[in-house]
VOBA-1610 file (N, C-alpha, C; in pm, whole numbers, padded with zeros to 5 digits, always signed):
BEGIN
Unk+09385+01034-01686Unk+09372+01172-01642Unk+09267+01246-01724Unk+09316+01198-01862Unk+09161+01319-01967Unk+09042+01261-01915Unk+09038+01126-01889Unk+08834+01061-01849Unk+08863+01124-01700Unk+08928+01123-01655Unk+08918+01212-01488Unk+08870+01324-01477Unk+08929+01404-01587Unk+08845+01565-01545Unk+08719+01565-01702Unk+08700+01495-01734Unk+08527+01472-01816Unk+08497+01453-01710Unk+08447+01360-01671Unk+08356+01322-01484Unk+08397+01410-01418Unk+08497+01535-01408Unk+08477+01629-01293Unk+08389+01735-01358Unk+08387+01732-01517Unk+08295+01826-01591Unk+08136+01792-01577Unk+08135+01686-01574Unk+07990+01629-01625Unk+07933+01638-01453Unk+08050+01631-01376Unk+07956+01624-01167Unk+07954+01806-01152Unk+08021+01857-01190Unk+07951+01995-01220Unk+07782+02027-01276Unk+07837+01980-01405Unk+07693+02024-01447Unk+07577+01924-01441Unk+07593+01807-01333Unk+07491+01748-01264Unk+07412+01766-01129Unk+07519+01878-01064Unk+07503+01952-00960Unk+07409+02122-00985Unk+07393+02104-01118Unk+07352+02254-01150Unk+07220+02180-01208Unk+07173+02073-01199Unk+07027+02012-01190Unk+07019+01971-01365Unk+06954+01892-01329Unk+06894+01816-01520Unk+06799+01931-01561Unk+06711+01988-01514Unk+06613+02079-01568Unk+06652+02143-01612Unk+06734+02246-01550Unk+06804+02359-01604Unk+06934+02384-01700Unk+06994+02276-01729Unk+07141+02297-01840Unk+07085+02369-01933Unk+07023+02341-02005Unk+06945+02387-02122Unk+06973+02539-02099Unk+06915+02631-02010Unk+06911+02749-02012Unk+07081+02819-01954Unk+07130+02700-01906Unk+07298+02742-01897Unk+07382+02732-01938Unk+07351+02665-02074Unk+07418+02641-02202Unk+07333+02683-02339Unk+07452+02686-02393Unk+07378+02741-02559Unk+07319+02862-02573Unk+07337+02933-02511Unk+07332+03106-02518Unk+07173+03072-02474Unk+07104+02993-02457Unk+06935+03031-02463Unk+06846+02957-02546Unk+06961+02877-02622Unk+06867+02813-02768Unk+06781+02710-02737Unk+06724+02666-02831Unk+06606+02507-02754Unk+06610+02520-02866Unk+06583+02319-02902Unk+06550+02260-03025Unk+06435+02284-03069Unk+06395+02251-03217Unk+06297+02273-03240Unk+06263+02104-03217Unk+06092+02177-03235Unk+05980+02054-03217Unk+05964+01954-03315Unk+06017+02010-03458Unk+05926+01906-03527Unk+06055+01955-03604Unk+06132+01881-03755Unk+06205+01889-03831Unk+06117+01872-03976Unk+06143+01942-04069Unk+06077+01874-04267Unk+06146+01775-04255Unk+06061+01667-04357Unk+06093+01530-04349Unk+06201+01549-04442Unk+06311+01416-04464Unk+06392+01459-04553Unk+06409+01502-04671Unk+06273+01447-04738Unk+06261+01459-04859Unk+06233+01653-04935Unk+06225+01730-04818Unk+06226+01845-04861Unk+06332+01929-04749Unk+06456+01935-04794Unk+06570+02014-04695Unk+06553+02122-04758Unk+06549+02250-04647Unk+06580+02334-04683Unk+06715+02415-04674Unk+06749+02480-04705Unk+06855+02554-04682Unk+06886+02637-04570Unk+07028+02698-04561Unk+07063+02765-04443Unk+06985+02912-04407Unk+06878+02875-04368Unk+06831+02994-04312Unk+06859+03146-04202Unk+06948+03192-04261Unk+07042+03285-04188Unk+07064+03432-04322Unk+06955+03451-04395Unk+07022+03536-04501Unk+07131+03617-04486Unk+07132+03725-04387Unk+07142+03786-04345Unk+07395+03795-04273Unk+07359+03625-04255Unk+07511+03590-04291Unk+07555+03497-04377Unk+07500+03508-04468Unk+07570+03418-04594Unk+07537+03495-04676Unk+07609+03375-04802Unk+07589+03430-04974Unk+07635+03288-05006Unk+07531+03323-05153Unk+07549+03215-05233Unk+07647+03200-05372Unk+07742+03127-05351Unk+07852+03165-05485Unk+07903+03031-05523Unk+07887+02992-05680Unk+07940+02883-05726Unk+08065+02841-05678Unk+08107+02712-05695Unk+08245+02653-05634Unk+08298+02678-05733Unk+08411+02669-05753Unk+08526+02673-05848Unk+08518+02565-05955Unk+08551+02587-06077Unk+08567+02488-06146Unk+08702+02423-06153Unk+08743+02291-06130Unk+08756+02188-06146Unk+08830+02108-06215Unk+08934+02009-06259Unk+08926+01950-06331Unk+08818+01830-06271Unk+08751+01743-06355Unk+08700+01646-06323Unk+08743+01542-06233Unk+08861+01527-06242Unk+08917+01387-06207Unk+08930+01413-06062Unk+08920+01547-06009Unk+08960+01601-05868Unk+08852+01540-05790Unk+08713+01513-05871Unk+08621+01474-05792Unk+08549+01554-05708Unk+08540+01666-05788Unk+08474+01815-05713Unk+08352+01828-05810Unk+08290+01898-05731Unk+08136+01917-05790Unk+08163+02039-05913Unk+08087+02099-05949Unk+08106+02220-06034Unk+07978+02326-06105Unk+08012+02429-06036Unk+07897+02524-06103Unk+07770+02484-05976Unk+07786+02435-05900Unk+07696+02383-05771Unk+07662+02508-05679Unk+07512+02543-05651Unk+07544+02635-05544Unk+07537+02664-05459Unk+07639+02711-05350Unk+07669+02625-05239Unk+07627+02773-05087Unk+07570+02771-05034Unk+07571+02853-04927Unk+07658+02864-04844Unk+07778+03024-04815Unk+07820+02992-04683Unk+07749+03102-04596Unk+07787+03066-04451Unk+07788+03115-04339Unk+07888+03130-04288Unk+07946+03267-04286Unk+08058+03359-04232Unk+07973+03364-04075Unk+08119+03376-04024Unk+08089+03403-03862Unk+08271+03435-03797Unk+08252+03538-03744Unk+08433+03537-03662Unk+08437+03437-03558Unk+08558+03357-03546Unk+08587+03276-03440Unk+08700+03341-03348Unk+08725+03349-03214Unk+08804+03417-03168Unk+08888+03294-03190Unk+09038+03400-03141Unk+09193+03316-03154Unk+09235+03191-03081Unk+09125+03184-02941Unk+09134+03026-02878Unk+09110+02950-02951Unk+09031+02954-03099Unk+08940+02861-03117Unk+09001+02817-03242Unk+09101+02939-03320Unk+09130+02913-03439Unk+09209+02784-03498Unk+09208+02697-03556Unk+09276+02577-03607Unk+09259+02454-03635Unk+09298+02358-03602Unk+09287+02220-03642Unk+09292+02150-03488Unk+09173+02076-03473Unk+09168+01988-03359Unk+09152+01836-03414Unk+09116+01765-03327Unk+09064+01623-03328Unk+09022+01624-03182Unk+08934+01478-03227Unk+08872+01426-03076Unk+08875+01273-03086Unk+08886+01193-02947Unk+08892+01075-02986Unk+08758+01024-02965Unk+08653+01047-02892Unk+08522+01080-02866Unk+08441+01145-02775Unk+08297+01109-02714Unk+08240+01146-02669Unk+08176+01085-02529Unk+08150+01170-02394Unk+08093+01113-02288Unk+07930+01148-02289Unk+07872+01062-02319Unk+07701+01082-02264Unk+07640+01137-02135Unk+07610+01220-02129Unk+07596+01319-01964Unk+07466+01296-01992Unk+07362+01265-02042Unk+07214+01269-02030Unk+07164+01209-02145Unk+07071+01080-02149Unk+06984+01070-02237Unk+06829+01104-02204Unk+06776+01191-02302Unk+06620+01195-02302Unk+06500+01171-02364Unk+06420+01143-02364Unk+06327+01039-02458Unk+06196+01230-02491Unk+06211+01257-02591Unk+06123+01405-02600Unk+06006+01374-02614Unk+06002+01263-02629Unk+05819+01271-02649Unk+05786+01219-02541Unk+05822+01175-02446Unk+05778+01178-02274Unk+05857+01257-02181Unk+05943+01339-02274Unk+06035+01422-02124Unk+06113+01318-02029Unk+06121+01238-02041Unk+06172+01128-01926Unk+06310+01154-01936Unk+06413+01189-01890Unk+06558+01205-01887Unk+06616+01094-01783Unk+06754+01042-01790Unk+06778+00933-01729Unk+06925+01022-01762Unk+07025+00988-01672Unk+07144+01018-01637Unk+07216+00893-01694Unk+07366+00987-01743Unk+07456+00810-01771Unk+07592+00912-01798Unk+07685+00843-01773Unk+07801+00856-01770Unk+07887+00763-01866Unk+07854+00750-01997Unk+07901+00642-02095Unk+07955+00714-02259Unk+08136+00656-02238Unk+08215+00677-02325Unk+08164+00646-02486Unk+08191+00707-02547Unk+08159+00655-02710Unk+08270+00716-02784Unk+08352+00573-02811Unk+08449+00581-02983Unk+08383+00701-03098Unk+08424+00815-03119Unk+08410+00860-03190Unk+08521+00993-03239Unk+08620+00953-03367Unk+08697+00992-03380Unk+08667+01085-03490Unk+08722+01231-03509Unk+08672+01316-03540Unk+08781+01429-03567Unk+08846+01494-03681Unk+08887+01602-03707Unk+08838+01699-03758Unk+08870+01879-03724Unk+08733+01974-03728Unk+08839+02082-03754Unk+08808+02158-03865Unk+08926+02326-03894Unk+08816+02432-03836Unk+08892+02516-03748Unk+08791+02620-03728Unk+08901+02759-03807Unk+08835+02838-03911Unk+08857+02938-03905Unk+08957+02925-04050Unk+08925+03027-04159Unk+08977+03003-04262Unk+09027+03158-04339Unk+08983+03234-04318Unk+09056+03395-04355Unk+09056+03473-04237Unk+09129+03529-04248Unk+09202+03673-04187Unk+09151+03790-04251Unk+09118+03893-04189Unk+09035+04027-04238Unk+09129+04117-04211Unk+09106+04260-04280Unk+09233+04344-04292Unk+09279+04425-04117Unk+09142+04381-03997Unk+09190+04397-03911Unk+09223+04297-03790Unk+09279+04175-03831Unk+09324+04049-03790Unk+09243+03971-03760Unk+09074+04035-03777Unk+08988+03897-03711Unk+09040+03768-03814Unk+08957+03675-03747Unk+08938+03520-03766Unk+08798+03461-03827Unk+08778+03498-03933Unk+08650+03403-04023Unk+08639+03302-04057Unk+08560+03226-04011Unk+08546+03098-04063Unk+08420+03057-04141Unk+08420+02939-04271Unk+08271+02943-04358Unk+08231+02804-04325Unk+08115+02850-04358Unk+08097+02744-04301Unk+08002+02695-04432Unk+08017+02558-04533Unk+07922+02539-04630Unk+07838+02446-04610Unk+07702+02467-04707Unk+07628+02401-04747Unk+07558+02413-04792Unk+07524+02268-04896Unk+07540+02154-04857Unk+07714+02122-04791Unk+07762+02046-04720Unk+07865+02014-04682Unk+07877+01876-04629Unk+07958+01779-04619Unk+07965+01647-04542Unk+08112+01635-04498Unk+08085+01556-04396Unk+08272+01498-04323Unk+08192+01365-04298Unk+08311+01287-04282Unk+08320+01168-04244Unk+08410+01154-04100Unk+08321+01055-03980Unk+08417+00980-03912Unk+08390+00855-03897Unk+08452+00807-03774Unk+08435+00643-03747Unk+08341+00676-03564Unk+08276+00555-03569Unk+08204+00553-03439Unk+08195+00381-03397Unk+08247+00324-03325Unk+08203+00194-03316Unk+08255+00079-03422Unk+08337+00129-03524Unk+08394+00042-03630Unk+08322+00082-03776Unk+08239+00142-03709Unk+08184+00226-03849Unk+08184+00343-03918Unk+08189+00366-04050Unk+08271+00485-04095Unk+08070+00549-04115Unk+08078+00699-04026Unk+07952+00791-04008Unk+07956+00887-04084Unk+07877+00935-04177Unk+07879+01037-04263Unk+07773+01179-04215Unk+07810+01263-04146Unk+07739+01372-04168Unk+07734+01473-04256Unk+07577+01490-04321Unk+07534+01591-04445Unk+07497+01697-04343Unk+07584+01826-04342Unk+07513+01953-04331Unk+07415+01963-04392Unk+07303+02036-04352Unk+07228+02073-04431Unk+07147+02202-04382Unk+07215+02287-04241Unk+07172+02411-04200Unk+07285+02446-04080Unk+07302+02536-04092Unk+07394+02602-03989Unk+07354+02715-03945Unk+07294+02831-03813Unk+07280+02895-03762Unk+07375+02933-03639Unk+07461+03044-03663Unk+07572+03115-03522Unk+07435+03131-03423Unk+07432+03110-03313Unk+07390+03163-03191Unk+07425+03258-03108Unk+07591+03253-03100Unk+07629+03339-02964Unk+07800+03304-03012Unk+07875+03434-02961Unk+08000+03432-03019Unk+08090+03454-02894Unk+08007+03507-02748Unk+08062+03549-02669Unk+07998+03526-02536Unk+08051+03492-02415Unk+08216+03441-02426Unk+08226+03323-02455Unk+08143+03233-02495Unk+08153+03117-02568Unk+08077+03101-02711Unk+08149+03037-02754Unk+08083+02956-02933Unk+07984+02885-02905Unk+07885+02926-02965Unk+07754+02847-03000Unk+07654+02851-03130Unk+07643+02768-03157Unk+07598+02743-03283Unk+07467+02595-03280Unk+07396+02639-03374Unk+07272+02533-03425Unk+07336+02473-03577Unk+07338+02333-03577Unk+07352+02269-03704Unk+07251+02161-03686Unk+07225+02138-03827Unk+07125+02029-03887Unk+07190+01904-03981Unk+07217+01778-03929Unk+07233+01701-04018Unk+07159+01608-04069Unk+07210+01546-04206Unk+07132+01387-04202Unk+07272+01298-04203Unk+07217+01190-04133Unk+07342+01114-04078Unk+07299+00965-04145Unk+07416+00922-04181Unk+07422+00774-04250Unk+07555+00704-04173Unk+07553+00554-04209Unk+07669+00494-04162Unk+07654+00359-04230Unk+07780+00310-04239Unk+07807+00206-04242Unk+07957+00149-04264Unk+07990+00013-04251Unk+08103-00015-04250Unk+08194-00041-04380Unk+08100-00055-04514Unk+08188-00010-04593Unk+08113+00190-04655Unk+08181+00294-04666Unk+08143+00374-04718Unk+08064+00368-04832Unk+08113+00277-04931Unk+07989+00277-05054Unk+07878+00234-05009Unk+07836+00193-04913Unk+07719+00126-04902Unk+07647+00228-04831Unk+07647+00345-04816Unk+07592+00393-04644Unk+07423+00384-04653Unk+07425+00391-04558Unk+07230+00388-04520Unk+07186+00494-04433Unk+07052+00524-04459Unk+07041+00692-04374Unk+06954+00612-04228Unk+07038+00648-04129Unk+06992+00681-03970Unk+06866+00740-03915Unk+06857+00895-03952Unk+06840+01004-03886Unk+06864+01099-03904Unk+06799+01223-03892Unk+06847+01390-03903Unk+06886+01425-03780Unk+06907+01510-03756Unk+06977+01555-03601Unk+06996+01706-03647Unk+06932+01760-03507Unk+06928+01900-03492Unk+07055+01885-03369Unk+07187+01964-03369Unk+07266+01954-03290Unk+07304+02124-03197Unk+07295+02139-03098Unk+07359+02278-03041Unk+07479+02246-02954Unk+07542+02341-03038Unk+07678+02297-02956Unk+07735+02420-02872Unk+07819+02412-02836Unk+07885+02516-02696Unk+08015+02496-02673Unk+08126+02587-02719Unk+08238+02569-02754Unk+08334+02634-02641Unk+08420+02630-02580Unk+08496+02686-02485Unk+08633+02635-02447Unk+08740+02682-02411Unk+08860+02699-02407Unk+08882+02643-02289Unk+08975+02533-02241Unk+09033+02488-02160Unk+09172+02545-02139Unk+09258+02538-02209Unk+09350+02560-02237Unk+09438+02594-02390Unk+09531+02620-02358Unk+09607+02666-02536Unk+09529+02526-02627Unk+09564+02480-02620Unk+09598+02342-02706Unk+09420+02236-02676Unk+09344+02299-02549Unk+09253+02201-02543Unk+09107+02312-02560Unk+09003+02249-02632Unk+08916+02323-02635Unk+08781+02201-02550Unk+08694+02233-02516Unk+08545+02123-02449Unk+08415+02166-02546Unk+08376+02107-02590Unk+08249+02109-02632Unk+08090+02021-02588Unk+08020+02104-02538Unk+07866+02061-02502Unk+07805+02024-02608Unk+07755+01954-02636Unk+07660+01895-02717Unk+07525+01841-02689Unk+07405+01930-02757Unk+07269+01856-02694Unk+07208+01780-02883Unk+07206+01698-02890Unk+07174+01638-03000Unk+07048+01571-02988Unk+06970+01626-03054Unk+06810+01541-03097Unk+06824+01499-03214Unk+06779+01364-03167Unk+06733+01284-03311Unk+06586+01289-03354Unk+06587+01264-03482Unk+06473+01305-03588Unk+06446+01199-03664Unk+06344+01100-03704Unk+06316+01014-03808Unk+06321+01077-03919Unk+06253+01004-04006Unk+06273+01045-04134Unk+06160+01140-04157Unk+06077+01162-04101Unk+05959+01231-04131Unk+05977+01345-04043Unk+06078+01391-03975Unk+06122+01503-03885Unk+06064+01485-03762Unk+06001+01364-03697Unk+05924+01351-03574Unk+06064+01322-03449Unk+06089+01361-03339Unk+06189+01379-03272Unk+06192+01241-03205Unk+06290+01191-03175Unk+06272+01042-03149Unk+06363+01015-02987Unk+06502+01082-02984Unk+06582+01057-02910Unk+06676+01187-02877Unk+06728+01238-02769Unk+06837+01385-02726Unk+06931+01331-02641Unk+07052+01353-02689Unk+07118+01366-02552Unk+07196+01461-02553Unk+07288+01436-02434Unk+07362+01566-02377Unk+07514+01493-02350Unk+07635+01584-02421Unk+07719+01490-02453Unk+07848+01628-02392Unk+07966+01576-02350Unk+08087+01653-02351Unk+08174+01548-02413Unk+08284+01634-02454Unk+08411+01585-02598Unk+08476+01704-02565Unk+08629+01628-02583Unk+08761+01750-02566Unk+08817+01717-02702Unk+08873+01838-02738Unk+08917+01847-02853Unk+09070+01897-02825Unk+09154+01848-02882Unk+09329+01872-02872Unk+09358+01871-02962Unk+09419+01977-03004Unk+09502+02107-03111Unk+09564+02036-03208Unk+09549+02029-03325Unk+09619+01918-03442Unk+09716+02028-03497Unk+09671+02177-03523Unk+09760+02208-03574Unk+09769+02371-03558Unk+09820+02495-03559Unk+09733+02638-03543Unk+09688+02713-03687Unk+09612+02782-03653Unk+09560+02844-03747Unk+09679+02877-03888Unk+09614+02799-03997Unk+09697+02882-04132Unk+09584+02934-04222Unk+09579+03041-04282Unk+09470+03094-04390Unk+09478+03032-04522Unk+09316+02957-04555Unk+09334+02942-04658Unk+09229+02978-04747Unk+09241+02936-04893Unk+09123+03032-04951Unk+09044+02939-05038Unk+09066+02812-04982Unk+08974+02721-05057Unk+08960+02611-04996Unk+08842+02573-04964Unk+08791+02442-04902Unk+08691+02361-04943Unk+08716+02275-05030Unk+08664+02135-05117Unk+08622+02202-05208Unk+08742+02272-05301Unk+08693+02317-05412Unk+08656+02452-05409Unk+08615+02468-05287Unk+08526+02649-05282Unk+08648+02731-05295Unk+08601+02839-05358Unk+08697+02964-05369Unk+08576+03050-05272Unk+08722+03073-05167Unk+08613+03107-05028Unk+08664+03264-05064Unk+08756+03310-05104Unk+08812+03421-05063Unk+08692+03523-05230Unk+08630+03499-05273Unk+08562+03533-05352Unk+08409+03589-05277Unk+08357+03459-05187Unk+08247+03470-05140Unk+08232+03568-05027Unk+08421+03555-04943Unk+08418+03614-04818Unk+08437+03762-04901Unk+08467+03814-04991Unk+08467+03970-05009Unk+08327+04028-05096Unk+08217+03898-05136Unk+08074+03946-05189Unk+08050+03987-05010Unk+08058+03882-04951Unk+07991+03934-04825Unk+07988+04009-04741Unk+08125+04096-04690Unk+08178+04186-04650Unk+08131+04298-04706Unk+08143+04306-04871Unk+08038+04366-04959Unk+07886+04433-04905Unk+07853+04280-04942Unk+07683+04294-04918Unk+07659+04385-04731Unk+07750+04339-04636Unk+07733+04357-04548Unk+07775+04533-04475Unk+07815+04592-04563Unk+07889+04748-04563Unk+08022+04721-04476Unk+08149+04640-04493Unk+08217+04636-04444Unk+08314+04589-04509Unk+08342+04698-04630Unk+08460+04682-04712Unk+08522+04730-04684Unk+08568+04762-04557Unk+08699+04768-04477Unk+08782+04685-04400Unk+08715+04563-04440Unk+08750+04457-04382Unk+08826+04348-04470Unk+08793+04404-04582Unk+08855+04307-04711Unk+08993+04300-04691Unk+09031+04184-04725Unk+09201+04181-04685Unk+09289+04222-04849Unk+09388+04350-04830Unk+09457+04341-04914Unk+09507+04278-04998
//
């Protein structure tokens, strides 16, 4: 029944033409052309919603970084969105080759298992904030192999009536974790929306990037995500003392009325 209504999602938006998704998803955004090679990442370019504030110190043995400094990106998530999901993977709705434009259609499942928290403080007038850091990494599995994505930029797009957002990774894999090897960067836009209580869908247009930021490979992907757990507030995530950064920023931003008691 769940691969039944993906293929009723994906004959929708195959009926609304290959040319055009792009401009009917993702609030408007388009990838960029060219990526910095890896060897010079820059940071989250968004001043304007972040701040930069050391992580917490540590005991050592926790295996936390320390005195590191870490960028977040505040953004409100509405209440559909707030909590703990998973996914078991992803359907391929389009591959495209960017340096000839050539797009080819496909309808092909990919193993990729994946847990994701949206949304981490509460503000003194019930919104839903979530941070978002980096540098940052998660781990999943894809194919028998354990995949490591490095944040390394996050940009909000559009908050309404759907979630959209620009992230930048560098992606490694392999089958034992100590060993990993780097892939690819990937500029990803995603598009977040509500099915139901418990089910959320996400669009995904993902370009791949060599190592020298030259664009190599895109596709166009849908993934359902089902509810692991609902929203609980917390004030620290891998070490970060978020509830420090989230009241510089509120701060910086003239909206110390928002600080939670």
């Amino acid at each position: 029944m769940q691969k039944l209504l993906i293929l009723l999602c994906i004959g929708g938006l195959m009926l609304a033409g290959n040319a055009s998704y792009a401009t009917m998803l993702f609030g408007g955004a388009t990838h960029s052309e060219y990526l910095p090679p890896v060897s010079s990442q820059p940071t989250a370019s968004a001043p304007s919603l972040s701040h930069e504030t050391p992580r917490a110190e540590l005991p050592q043995e926790q295996g936390q970084a320390t005195n590191a400094q870490t960028k977040v990106v505040w953004f409100i998530v509405p209440p559909w969105m707030a909590g703990v999901w998973a996914k078991r993977g992803d359907m391929t709705v389009q591959v495209t080759d960017p340096r000839t434009g050539i797009a080819s259609n496909t309808n092909e499942w990919t193993d990729d298992e994946m847990q994701i928290r949206f949304g981490h403080i509460r503000d003194a007038q019930g919104n839903i904030w979530h941070a978002y850091l980096i540098p940052s990494e998660r781990d999943g599995r894809s194919r028998g192999q354990v995949v490591r994505f490095v944040t390394v930029d996050f940009q909000p797009v559009s908050q309404a009536p759907n979630v959209v957002g620009r992230s930048r990774y560098l992606i490694s894999e392999a089958s034992d974790p100590t060993r990993l090897r780097f892939l690819y960067q990937e500029e990803s836009l995603n598009e977040y929306s509500p099915i139901n209580e418990n089910e959320i869908q996400n669009y995904s247009s993902d370009r791949m990037y060599d190592y020298e930021g030259r664009p190599v490979r895109q596709g166009l992907l849908v993934s359902r995500f089902k509810r692991v757990a609902q929203f609980s507030p917390t004030e620290v995530e891998n070490g970060f003392l978020l509830m420090q950064s989230f009241k510089a920023y509120l701060t910086s931003q003239g909206l110390e009325n928002l600080i939670p008691k």
